[in-house]
C-alpha positions in Angstrom: 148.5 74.2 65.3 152.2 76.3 65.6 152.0 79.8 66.8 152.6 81.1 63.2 150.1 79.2 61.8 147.2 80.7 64.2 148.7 84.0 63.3 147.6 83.5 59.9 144.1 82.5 60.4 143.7 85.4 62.7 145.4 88.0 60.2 143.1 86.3 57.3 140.4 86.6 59.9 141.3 90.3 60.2 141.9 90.7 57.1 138.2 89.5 56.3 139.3 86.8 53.9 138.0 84.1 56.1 135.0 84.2 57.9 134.1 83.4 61.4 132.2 80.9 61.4 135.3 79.0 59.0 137.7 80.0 61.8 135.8 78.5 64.5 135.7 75.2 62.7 139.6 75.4 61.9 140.1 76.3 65.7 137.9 73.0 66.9 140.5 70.8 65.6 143.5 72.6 67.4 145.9 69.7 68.9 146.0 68.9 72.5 148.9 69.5 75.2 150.9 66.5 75.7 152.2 65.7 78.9 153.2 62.5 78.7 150.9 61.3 81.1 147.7 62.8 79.9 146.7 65.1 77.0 145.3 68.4 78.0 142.5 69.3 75.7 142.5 73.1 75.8 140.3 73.6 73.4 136.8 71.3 74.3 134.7 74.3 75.0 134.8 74.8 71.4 133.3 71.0 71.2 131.3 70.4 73.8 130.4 74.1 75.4 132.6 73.4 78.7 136.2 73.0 79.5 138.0 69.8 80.3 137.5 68.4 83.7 140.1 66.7 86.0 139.0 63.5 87.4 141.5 62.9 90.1 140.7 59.2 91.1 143.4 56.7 89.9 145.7 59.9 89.1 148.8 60.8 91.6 148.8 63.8 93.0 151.5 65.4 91.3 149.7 64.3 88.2 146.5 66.3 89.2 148.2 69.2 89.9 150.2 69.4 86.9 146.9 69.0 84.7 145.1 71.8 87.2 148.2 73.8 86.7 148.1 73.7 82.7 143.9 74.0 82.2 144.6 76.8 85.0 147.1 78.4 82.4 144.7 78.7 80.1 141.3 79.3 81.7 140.1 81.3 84.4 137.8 78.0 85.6 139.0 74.6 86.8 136.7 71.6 88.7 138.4 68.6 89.8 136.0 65.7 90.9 136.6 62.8 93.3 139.4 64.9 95.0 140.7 63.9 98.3 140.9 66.3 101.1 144.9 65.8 101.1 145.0 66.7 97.1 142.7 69.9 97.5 145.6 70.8 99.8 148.2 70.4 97.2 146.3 71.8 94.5 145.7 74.9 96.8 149.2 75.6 97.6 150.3 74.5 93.9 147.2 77.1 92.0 145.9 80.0 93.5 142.2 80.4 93.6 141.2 77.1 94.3 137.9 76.7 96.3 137.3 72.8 98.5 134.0 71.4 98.6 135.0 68.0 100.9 131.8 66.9 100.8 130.7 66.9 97.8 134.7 65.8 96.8 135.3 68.9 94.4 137.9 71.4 94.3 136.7 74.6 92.4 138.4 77.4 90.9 136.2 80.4 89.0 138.6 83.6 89.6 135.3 85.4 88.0 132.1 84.5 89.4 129.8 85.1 87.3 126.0 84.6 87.2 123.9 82.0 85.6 124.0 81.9 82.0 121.1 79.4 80.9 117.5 79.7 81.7 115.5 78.0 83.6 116.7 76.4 87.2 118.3 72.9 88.0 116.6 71.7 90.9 118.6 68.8 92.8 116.4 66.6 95.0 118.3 63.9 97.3 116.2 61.5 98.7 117.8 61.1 102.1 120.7 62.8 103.6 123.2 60.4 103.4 122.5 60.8 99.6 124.0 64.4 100.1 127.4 64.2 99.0 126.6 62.7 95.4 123.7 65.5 95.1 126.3 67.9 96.5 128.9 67.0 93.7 125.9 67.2 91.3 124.4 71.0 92.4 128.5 72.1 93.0 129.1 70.8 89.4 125.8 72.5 87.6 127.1 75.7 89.3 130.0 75.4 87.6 128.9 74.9 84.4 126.8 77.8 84.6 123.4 76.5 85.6 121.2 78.1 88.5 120.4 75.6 90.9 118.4 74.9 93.7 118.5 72.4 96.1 115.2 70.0 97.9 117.2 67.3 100.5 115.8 64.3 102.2 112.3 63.8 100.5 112.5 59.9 99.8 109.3 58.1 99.4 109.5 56.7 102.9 107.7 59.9 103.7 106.5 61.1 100.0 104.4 64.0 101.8 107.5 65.9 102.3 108.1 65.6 98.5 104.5 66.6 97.7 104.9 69.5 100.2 107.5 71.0 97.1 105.2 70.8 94.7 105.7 73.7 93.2 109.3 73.9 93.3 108.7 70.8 91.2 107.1 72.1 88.8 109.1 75.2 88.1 112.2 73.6 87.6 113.7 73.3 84.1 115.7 70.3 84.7 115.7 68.0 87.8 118.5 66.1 88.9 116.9 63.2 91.4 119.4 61.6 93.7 118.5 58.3 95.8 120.0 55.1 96.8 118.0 51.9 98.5 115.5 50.9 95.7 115.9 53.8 93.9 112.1 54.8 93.5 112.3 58.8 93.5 113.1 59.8 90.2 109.8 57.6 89.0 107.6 59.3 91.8 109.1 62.7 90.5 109.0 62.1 86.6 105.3 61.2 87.5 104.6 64.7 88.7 106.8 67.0 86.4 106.6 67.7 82.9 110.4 68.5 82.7 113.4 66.5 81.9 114.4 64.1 84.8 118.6 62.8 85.4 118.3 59.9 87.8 121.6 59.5 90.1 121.6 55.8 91.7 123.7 56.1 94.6 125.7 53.4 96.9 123.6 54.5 99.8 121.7 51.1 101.2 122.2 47.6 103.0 122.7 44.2 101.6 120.8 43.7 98.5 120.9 46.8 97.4 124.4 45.9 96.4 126.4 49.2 95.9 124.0 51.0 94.4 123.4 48.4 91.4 119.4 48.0 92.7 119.4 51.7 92.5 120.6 51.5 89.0 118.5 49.0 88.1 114.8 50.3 89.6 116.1 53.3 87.3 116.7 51.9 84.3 113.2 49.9 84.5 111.1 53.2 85.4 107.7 53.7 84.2 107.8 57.3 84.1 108.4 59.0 80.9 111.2 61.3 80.5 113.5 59.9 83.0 116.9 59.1 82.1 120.0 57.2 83.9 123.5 58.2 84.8 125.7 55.6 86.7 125.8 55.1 90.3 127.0 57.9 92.3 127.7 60.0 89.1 126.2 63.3 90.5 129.0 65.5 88.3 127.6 63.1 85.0 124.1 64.1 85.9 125.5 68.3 86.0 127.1 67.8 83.1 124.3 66.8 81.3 121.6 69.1 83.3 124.0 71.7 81.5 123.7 70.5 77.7 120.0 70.5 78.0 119.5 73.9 79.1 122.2 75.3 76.7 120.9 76.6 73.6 121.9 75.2 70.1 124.9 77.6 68.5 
C-alpha cells in the first residue's frame, strides 16, 4: 500500500465512511519491506498479535542487523533468537537499546518496559540445570511477548520430591512451559499434576542414546498425560511464543 493510498483510508476513516473494524482488515494485508535478502513483515502484529522475530542462525551478520535495524524503525520492540555473542555486539553498536541475554542466546530491545498484559502466569520448569539456556530462551521470550513468568529450575524426576515440593506453584500457573532433556519424562509427571495447559521443550541435554534430543522428542510425543503438547528440540522461544497465544484473549 503507497503512502497516498493509506492516506485515503485514514481520511475515509476520519471521515467516518469506513469503519474500523473494515480498516483493520484493509491494513492486515499491507505489503512487506523488501530487502532483497528477506522481506520485513511490518505489519504481523495485526495477524498474529506479535511482531516479526529475527532468527539470526544461518543469517550474516550484516544481514541481522539490517533486519533489526528496519523492524527497529518501526517498532519500539525487537528479539533476535539464536544470536551469537559477537552479533549481540554488532547489533548493539548498530541499534541503540538492545539488551544481551548470552545464555539464553537472545538479544532484546523494549525501549518501554511495560508490565504484563495477559493473565495468569507462565511458569517455566527446567528439569536440570544444564537444561537452563533453552528454558532461559523460553521465560526471556514469554517476557517479551508480554506474559508474566516465573521460573522453577532443576526439578527432574531423578529427585521428583523437589518437584512435589512446588506444588502449589504448580498449580497456580496458567500455562506451564516444561523443559527437559535425557528421556524426557517431566512434562508427563507435571501434566499428571496440573489441570493447565502444558508446552513440552525436548532439549539436546543427554549421552548416547538419547541422540540429540530426539528420545526427548519422542517420550514427548508418546505422553500419557492429557493436555501436553510438543514443540521441537531445544525450541524454548516456540514454546513462548505459543504460552503467549494461549493466554491472549480472542479480538
Amino acid at each position: 500500500m503507497t503512502r497516498p493510498q493509506l492516506t485515503a483510508l485514514l481520511e475515509a476513516l476520519r471521515r467516518g465512511e469506513l469503519g474500523v473494524e473494515e480498516g483493520l482488515a484493509k491494513l492486515r494485508g499491507l505489503p512487506f519491506e523488501d530487502l532483497g535478502f528477506a522481506a520485513v513483515d511490518h505489519h504481523r502484529p495485526l495477524l498474529s498479535g506479535a511482531g516479526e522475530v529475527v532468527y539470526a542462525s544461518g543469517k550474516t551478520a550484516d544481514e541481522v542487523v539490517a533486519i533489526a535495524t528496519r523492524i527497529a524503525a518501526e517498532s519500539e520492540d525487537v528479539l533476535v533468537t539464536r544470536c551469537p555473542p559477537e552479533l549481540a555486539a554488532r547489533l548493539t553498536a548498530a541499534v541503540p537499546g538492545f539488551t544481551y541475554h548470552p545464555r539464553a542466546r537472545l538479544a532484546v530491545r523494549r525501549l518501554v518496559p511495560r508490565p504484563p498484559c495477559f493473565e495468569g502466569t507462565v511458569l517455566v520448569v527446567a528439569a536440570g540445570t544444564a537444561d537452563q539456556p533453552v528454558a532461559e530462551e523460553a521465560a526471556i521470550a514469554a517476557e517479551f511477548f508480554g506474559c508474566a513468568v516465573a521460573r522453577l529450575t532443576d526439578v527432574g524426576v531423578a529427585g521428583i520430591h523437589r518437584l512435589l515440593a512446588h506444588r502449589e506453584r504448580l498449580w497456580s500457573a496458567a500455562v506451564l512451559i516444561v523443559v527437559a532433556g535425557m528421556e524426557g519424562a517431566l512434562p508427563s509427571v507435571v501434566g499428571g499434576l496440573v489441570a493447565r495447559p502444558v508446552i513440552a521443550v525436548p532439549t539436546s541435554v543427554g549421552y548416547g542414546i538419547a541422540t540429540e534430543g530426539r528420545a526427548a522428542l519422542s517420550s514427548m510425543l508418546a505422553s500419557c498425560a492429557a493436555g501436553v503438547v510438543v514443540v521441537n528440540v531445544d525450541n524454548g522461544f516456540g514454546a513462548a511464543a505459543a504460552a503467549a497465544r494461549m493466554l491472549r484473549p480472542v479480538s
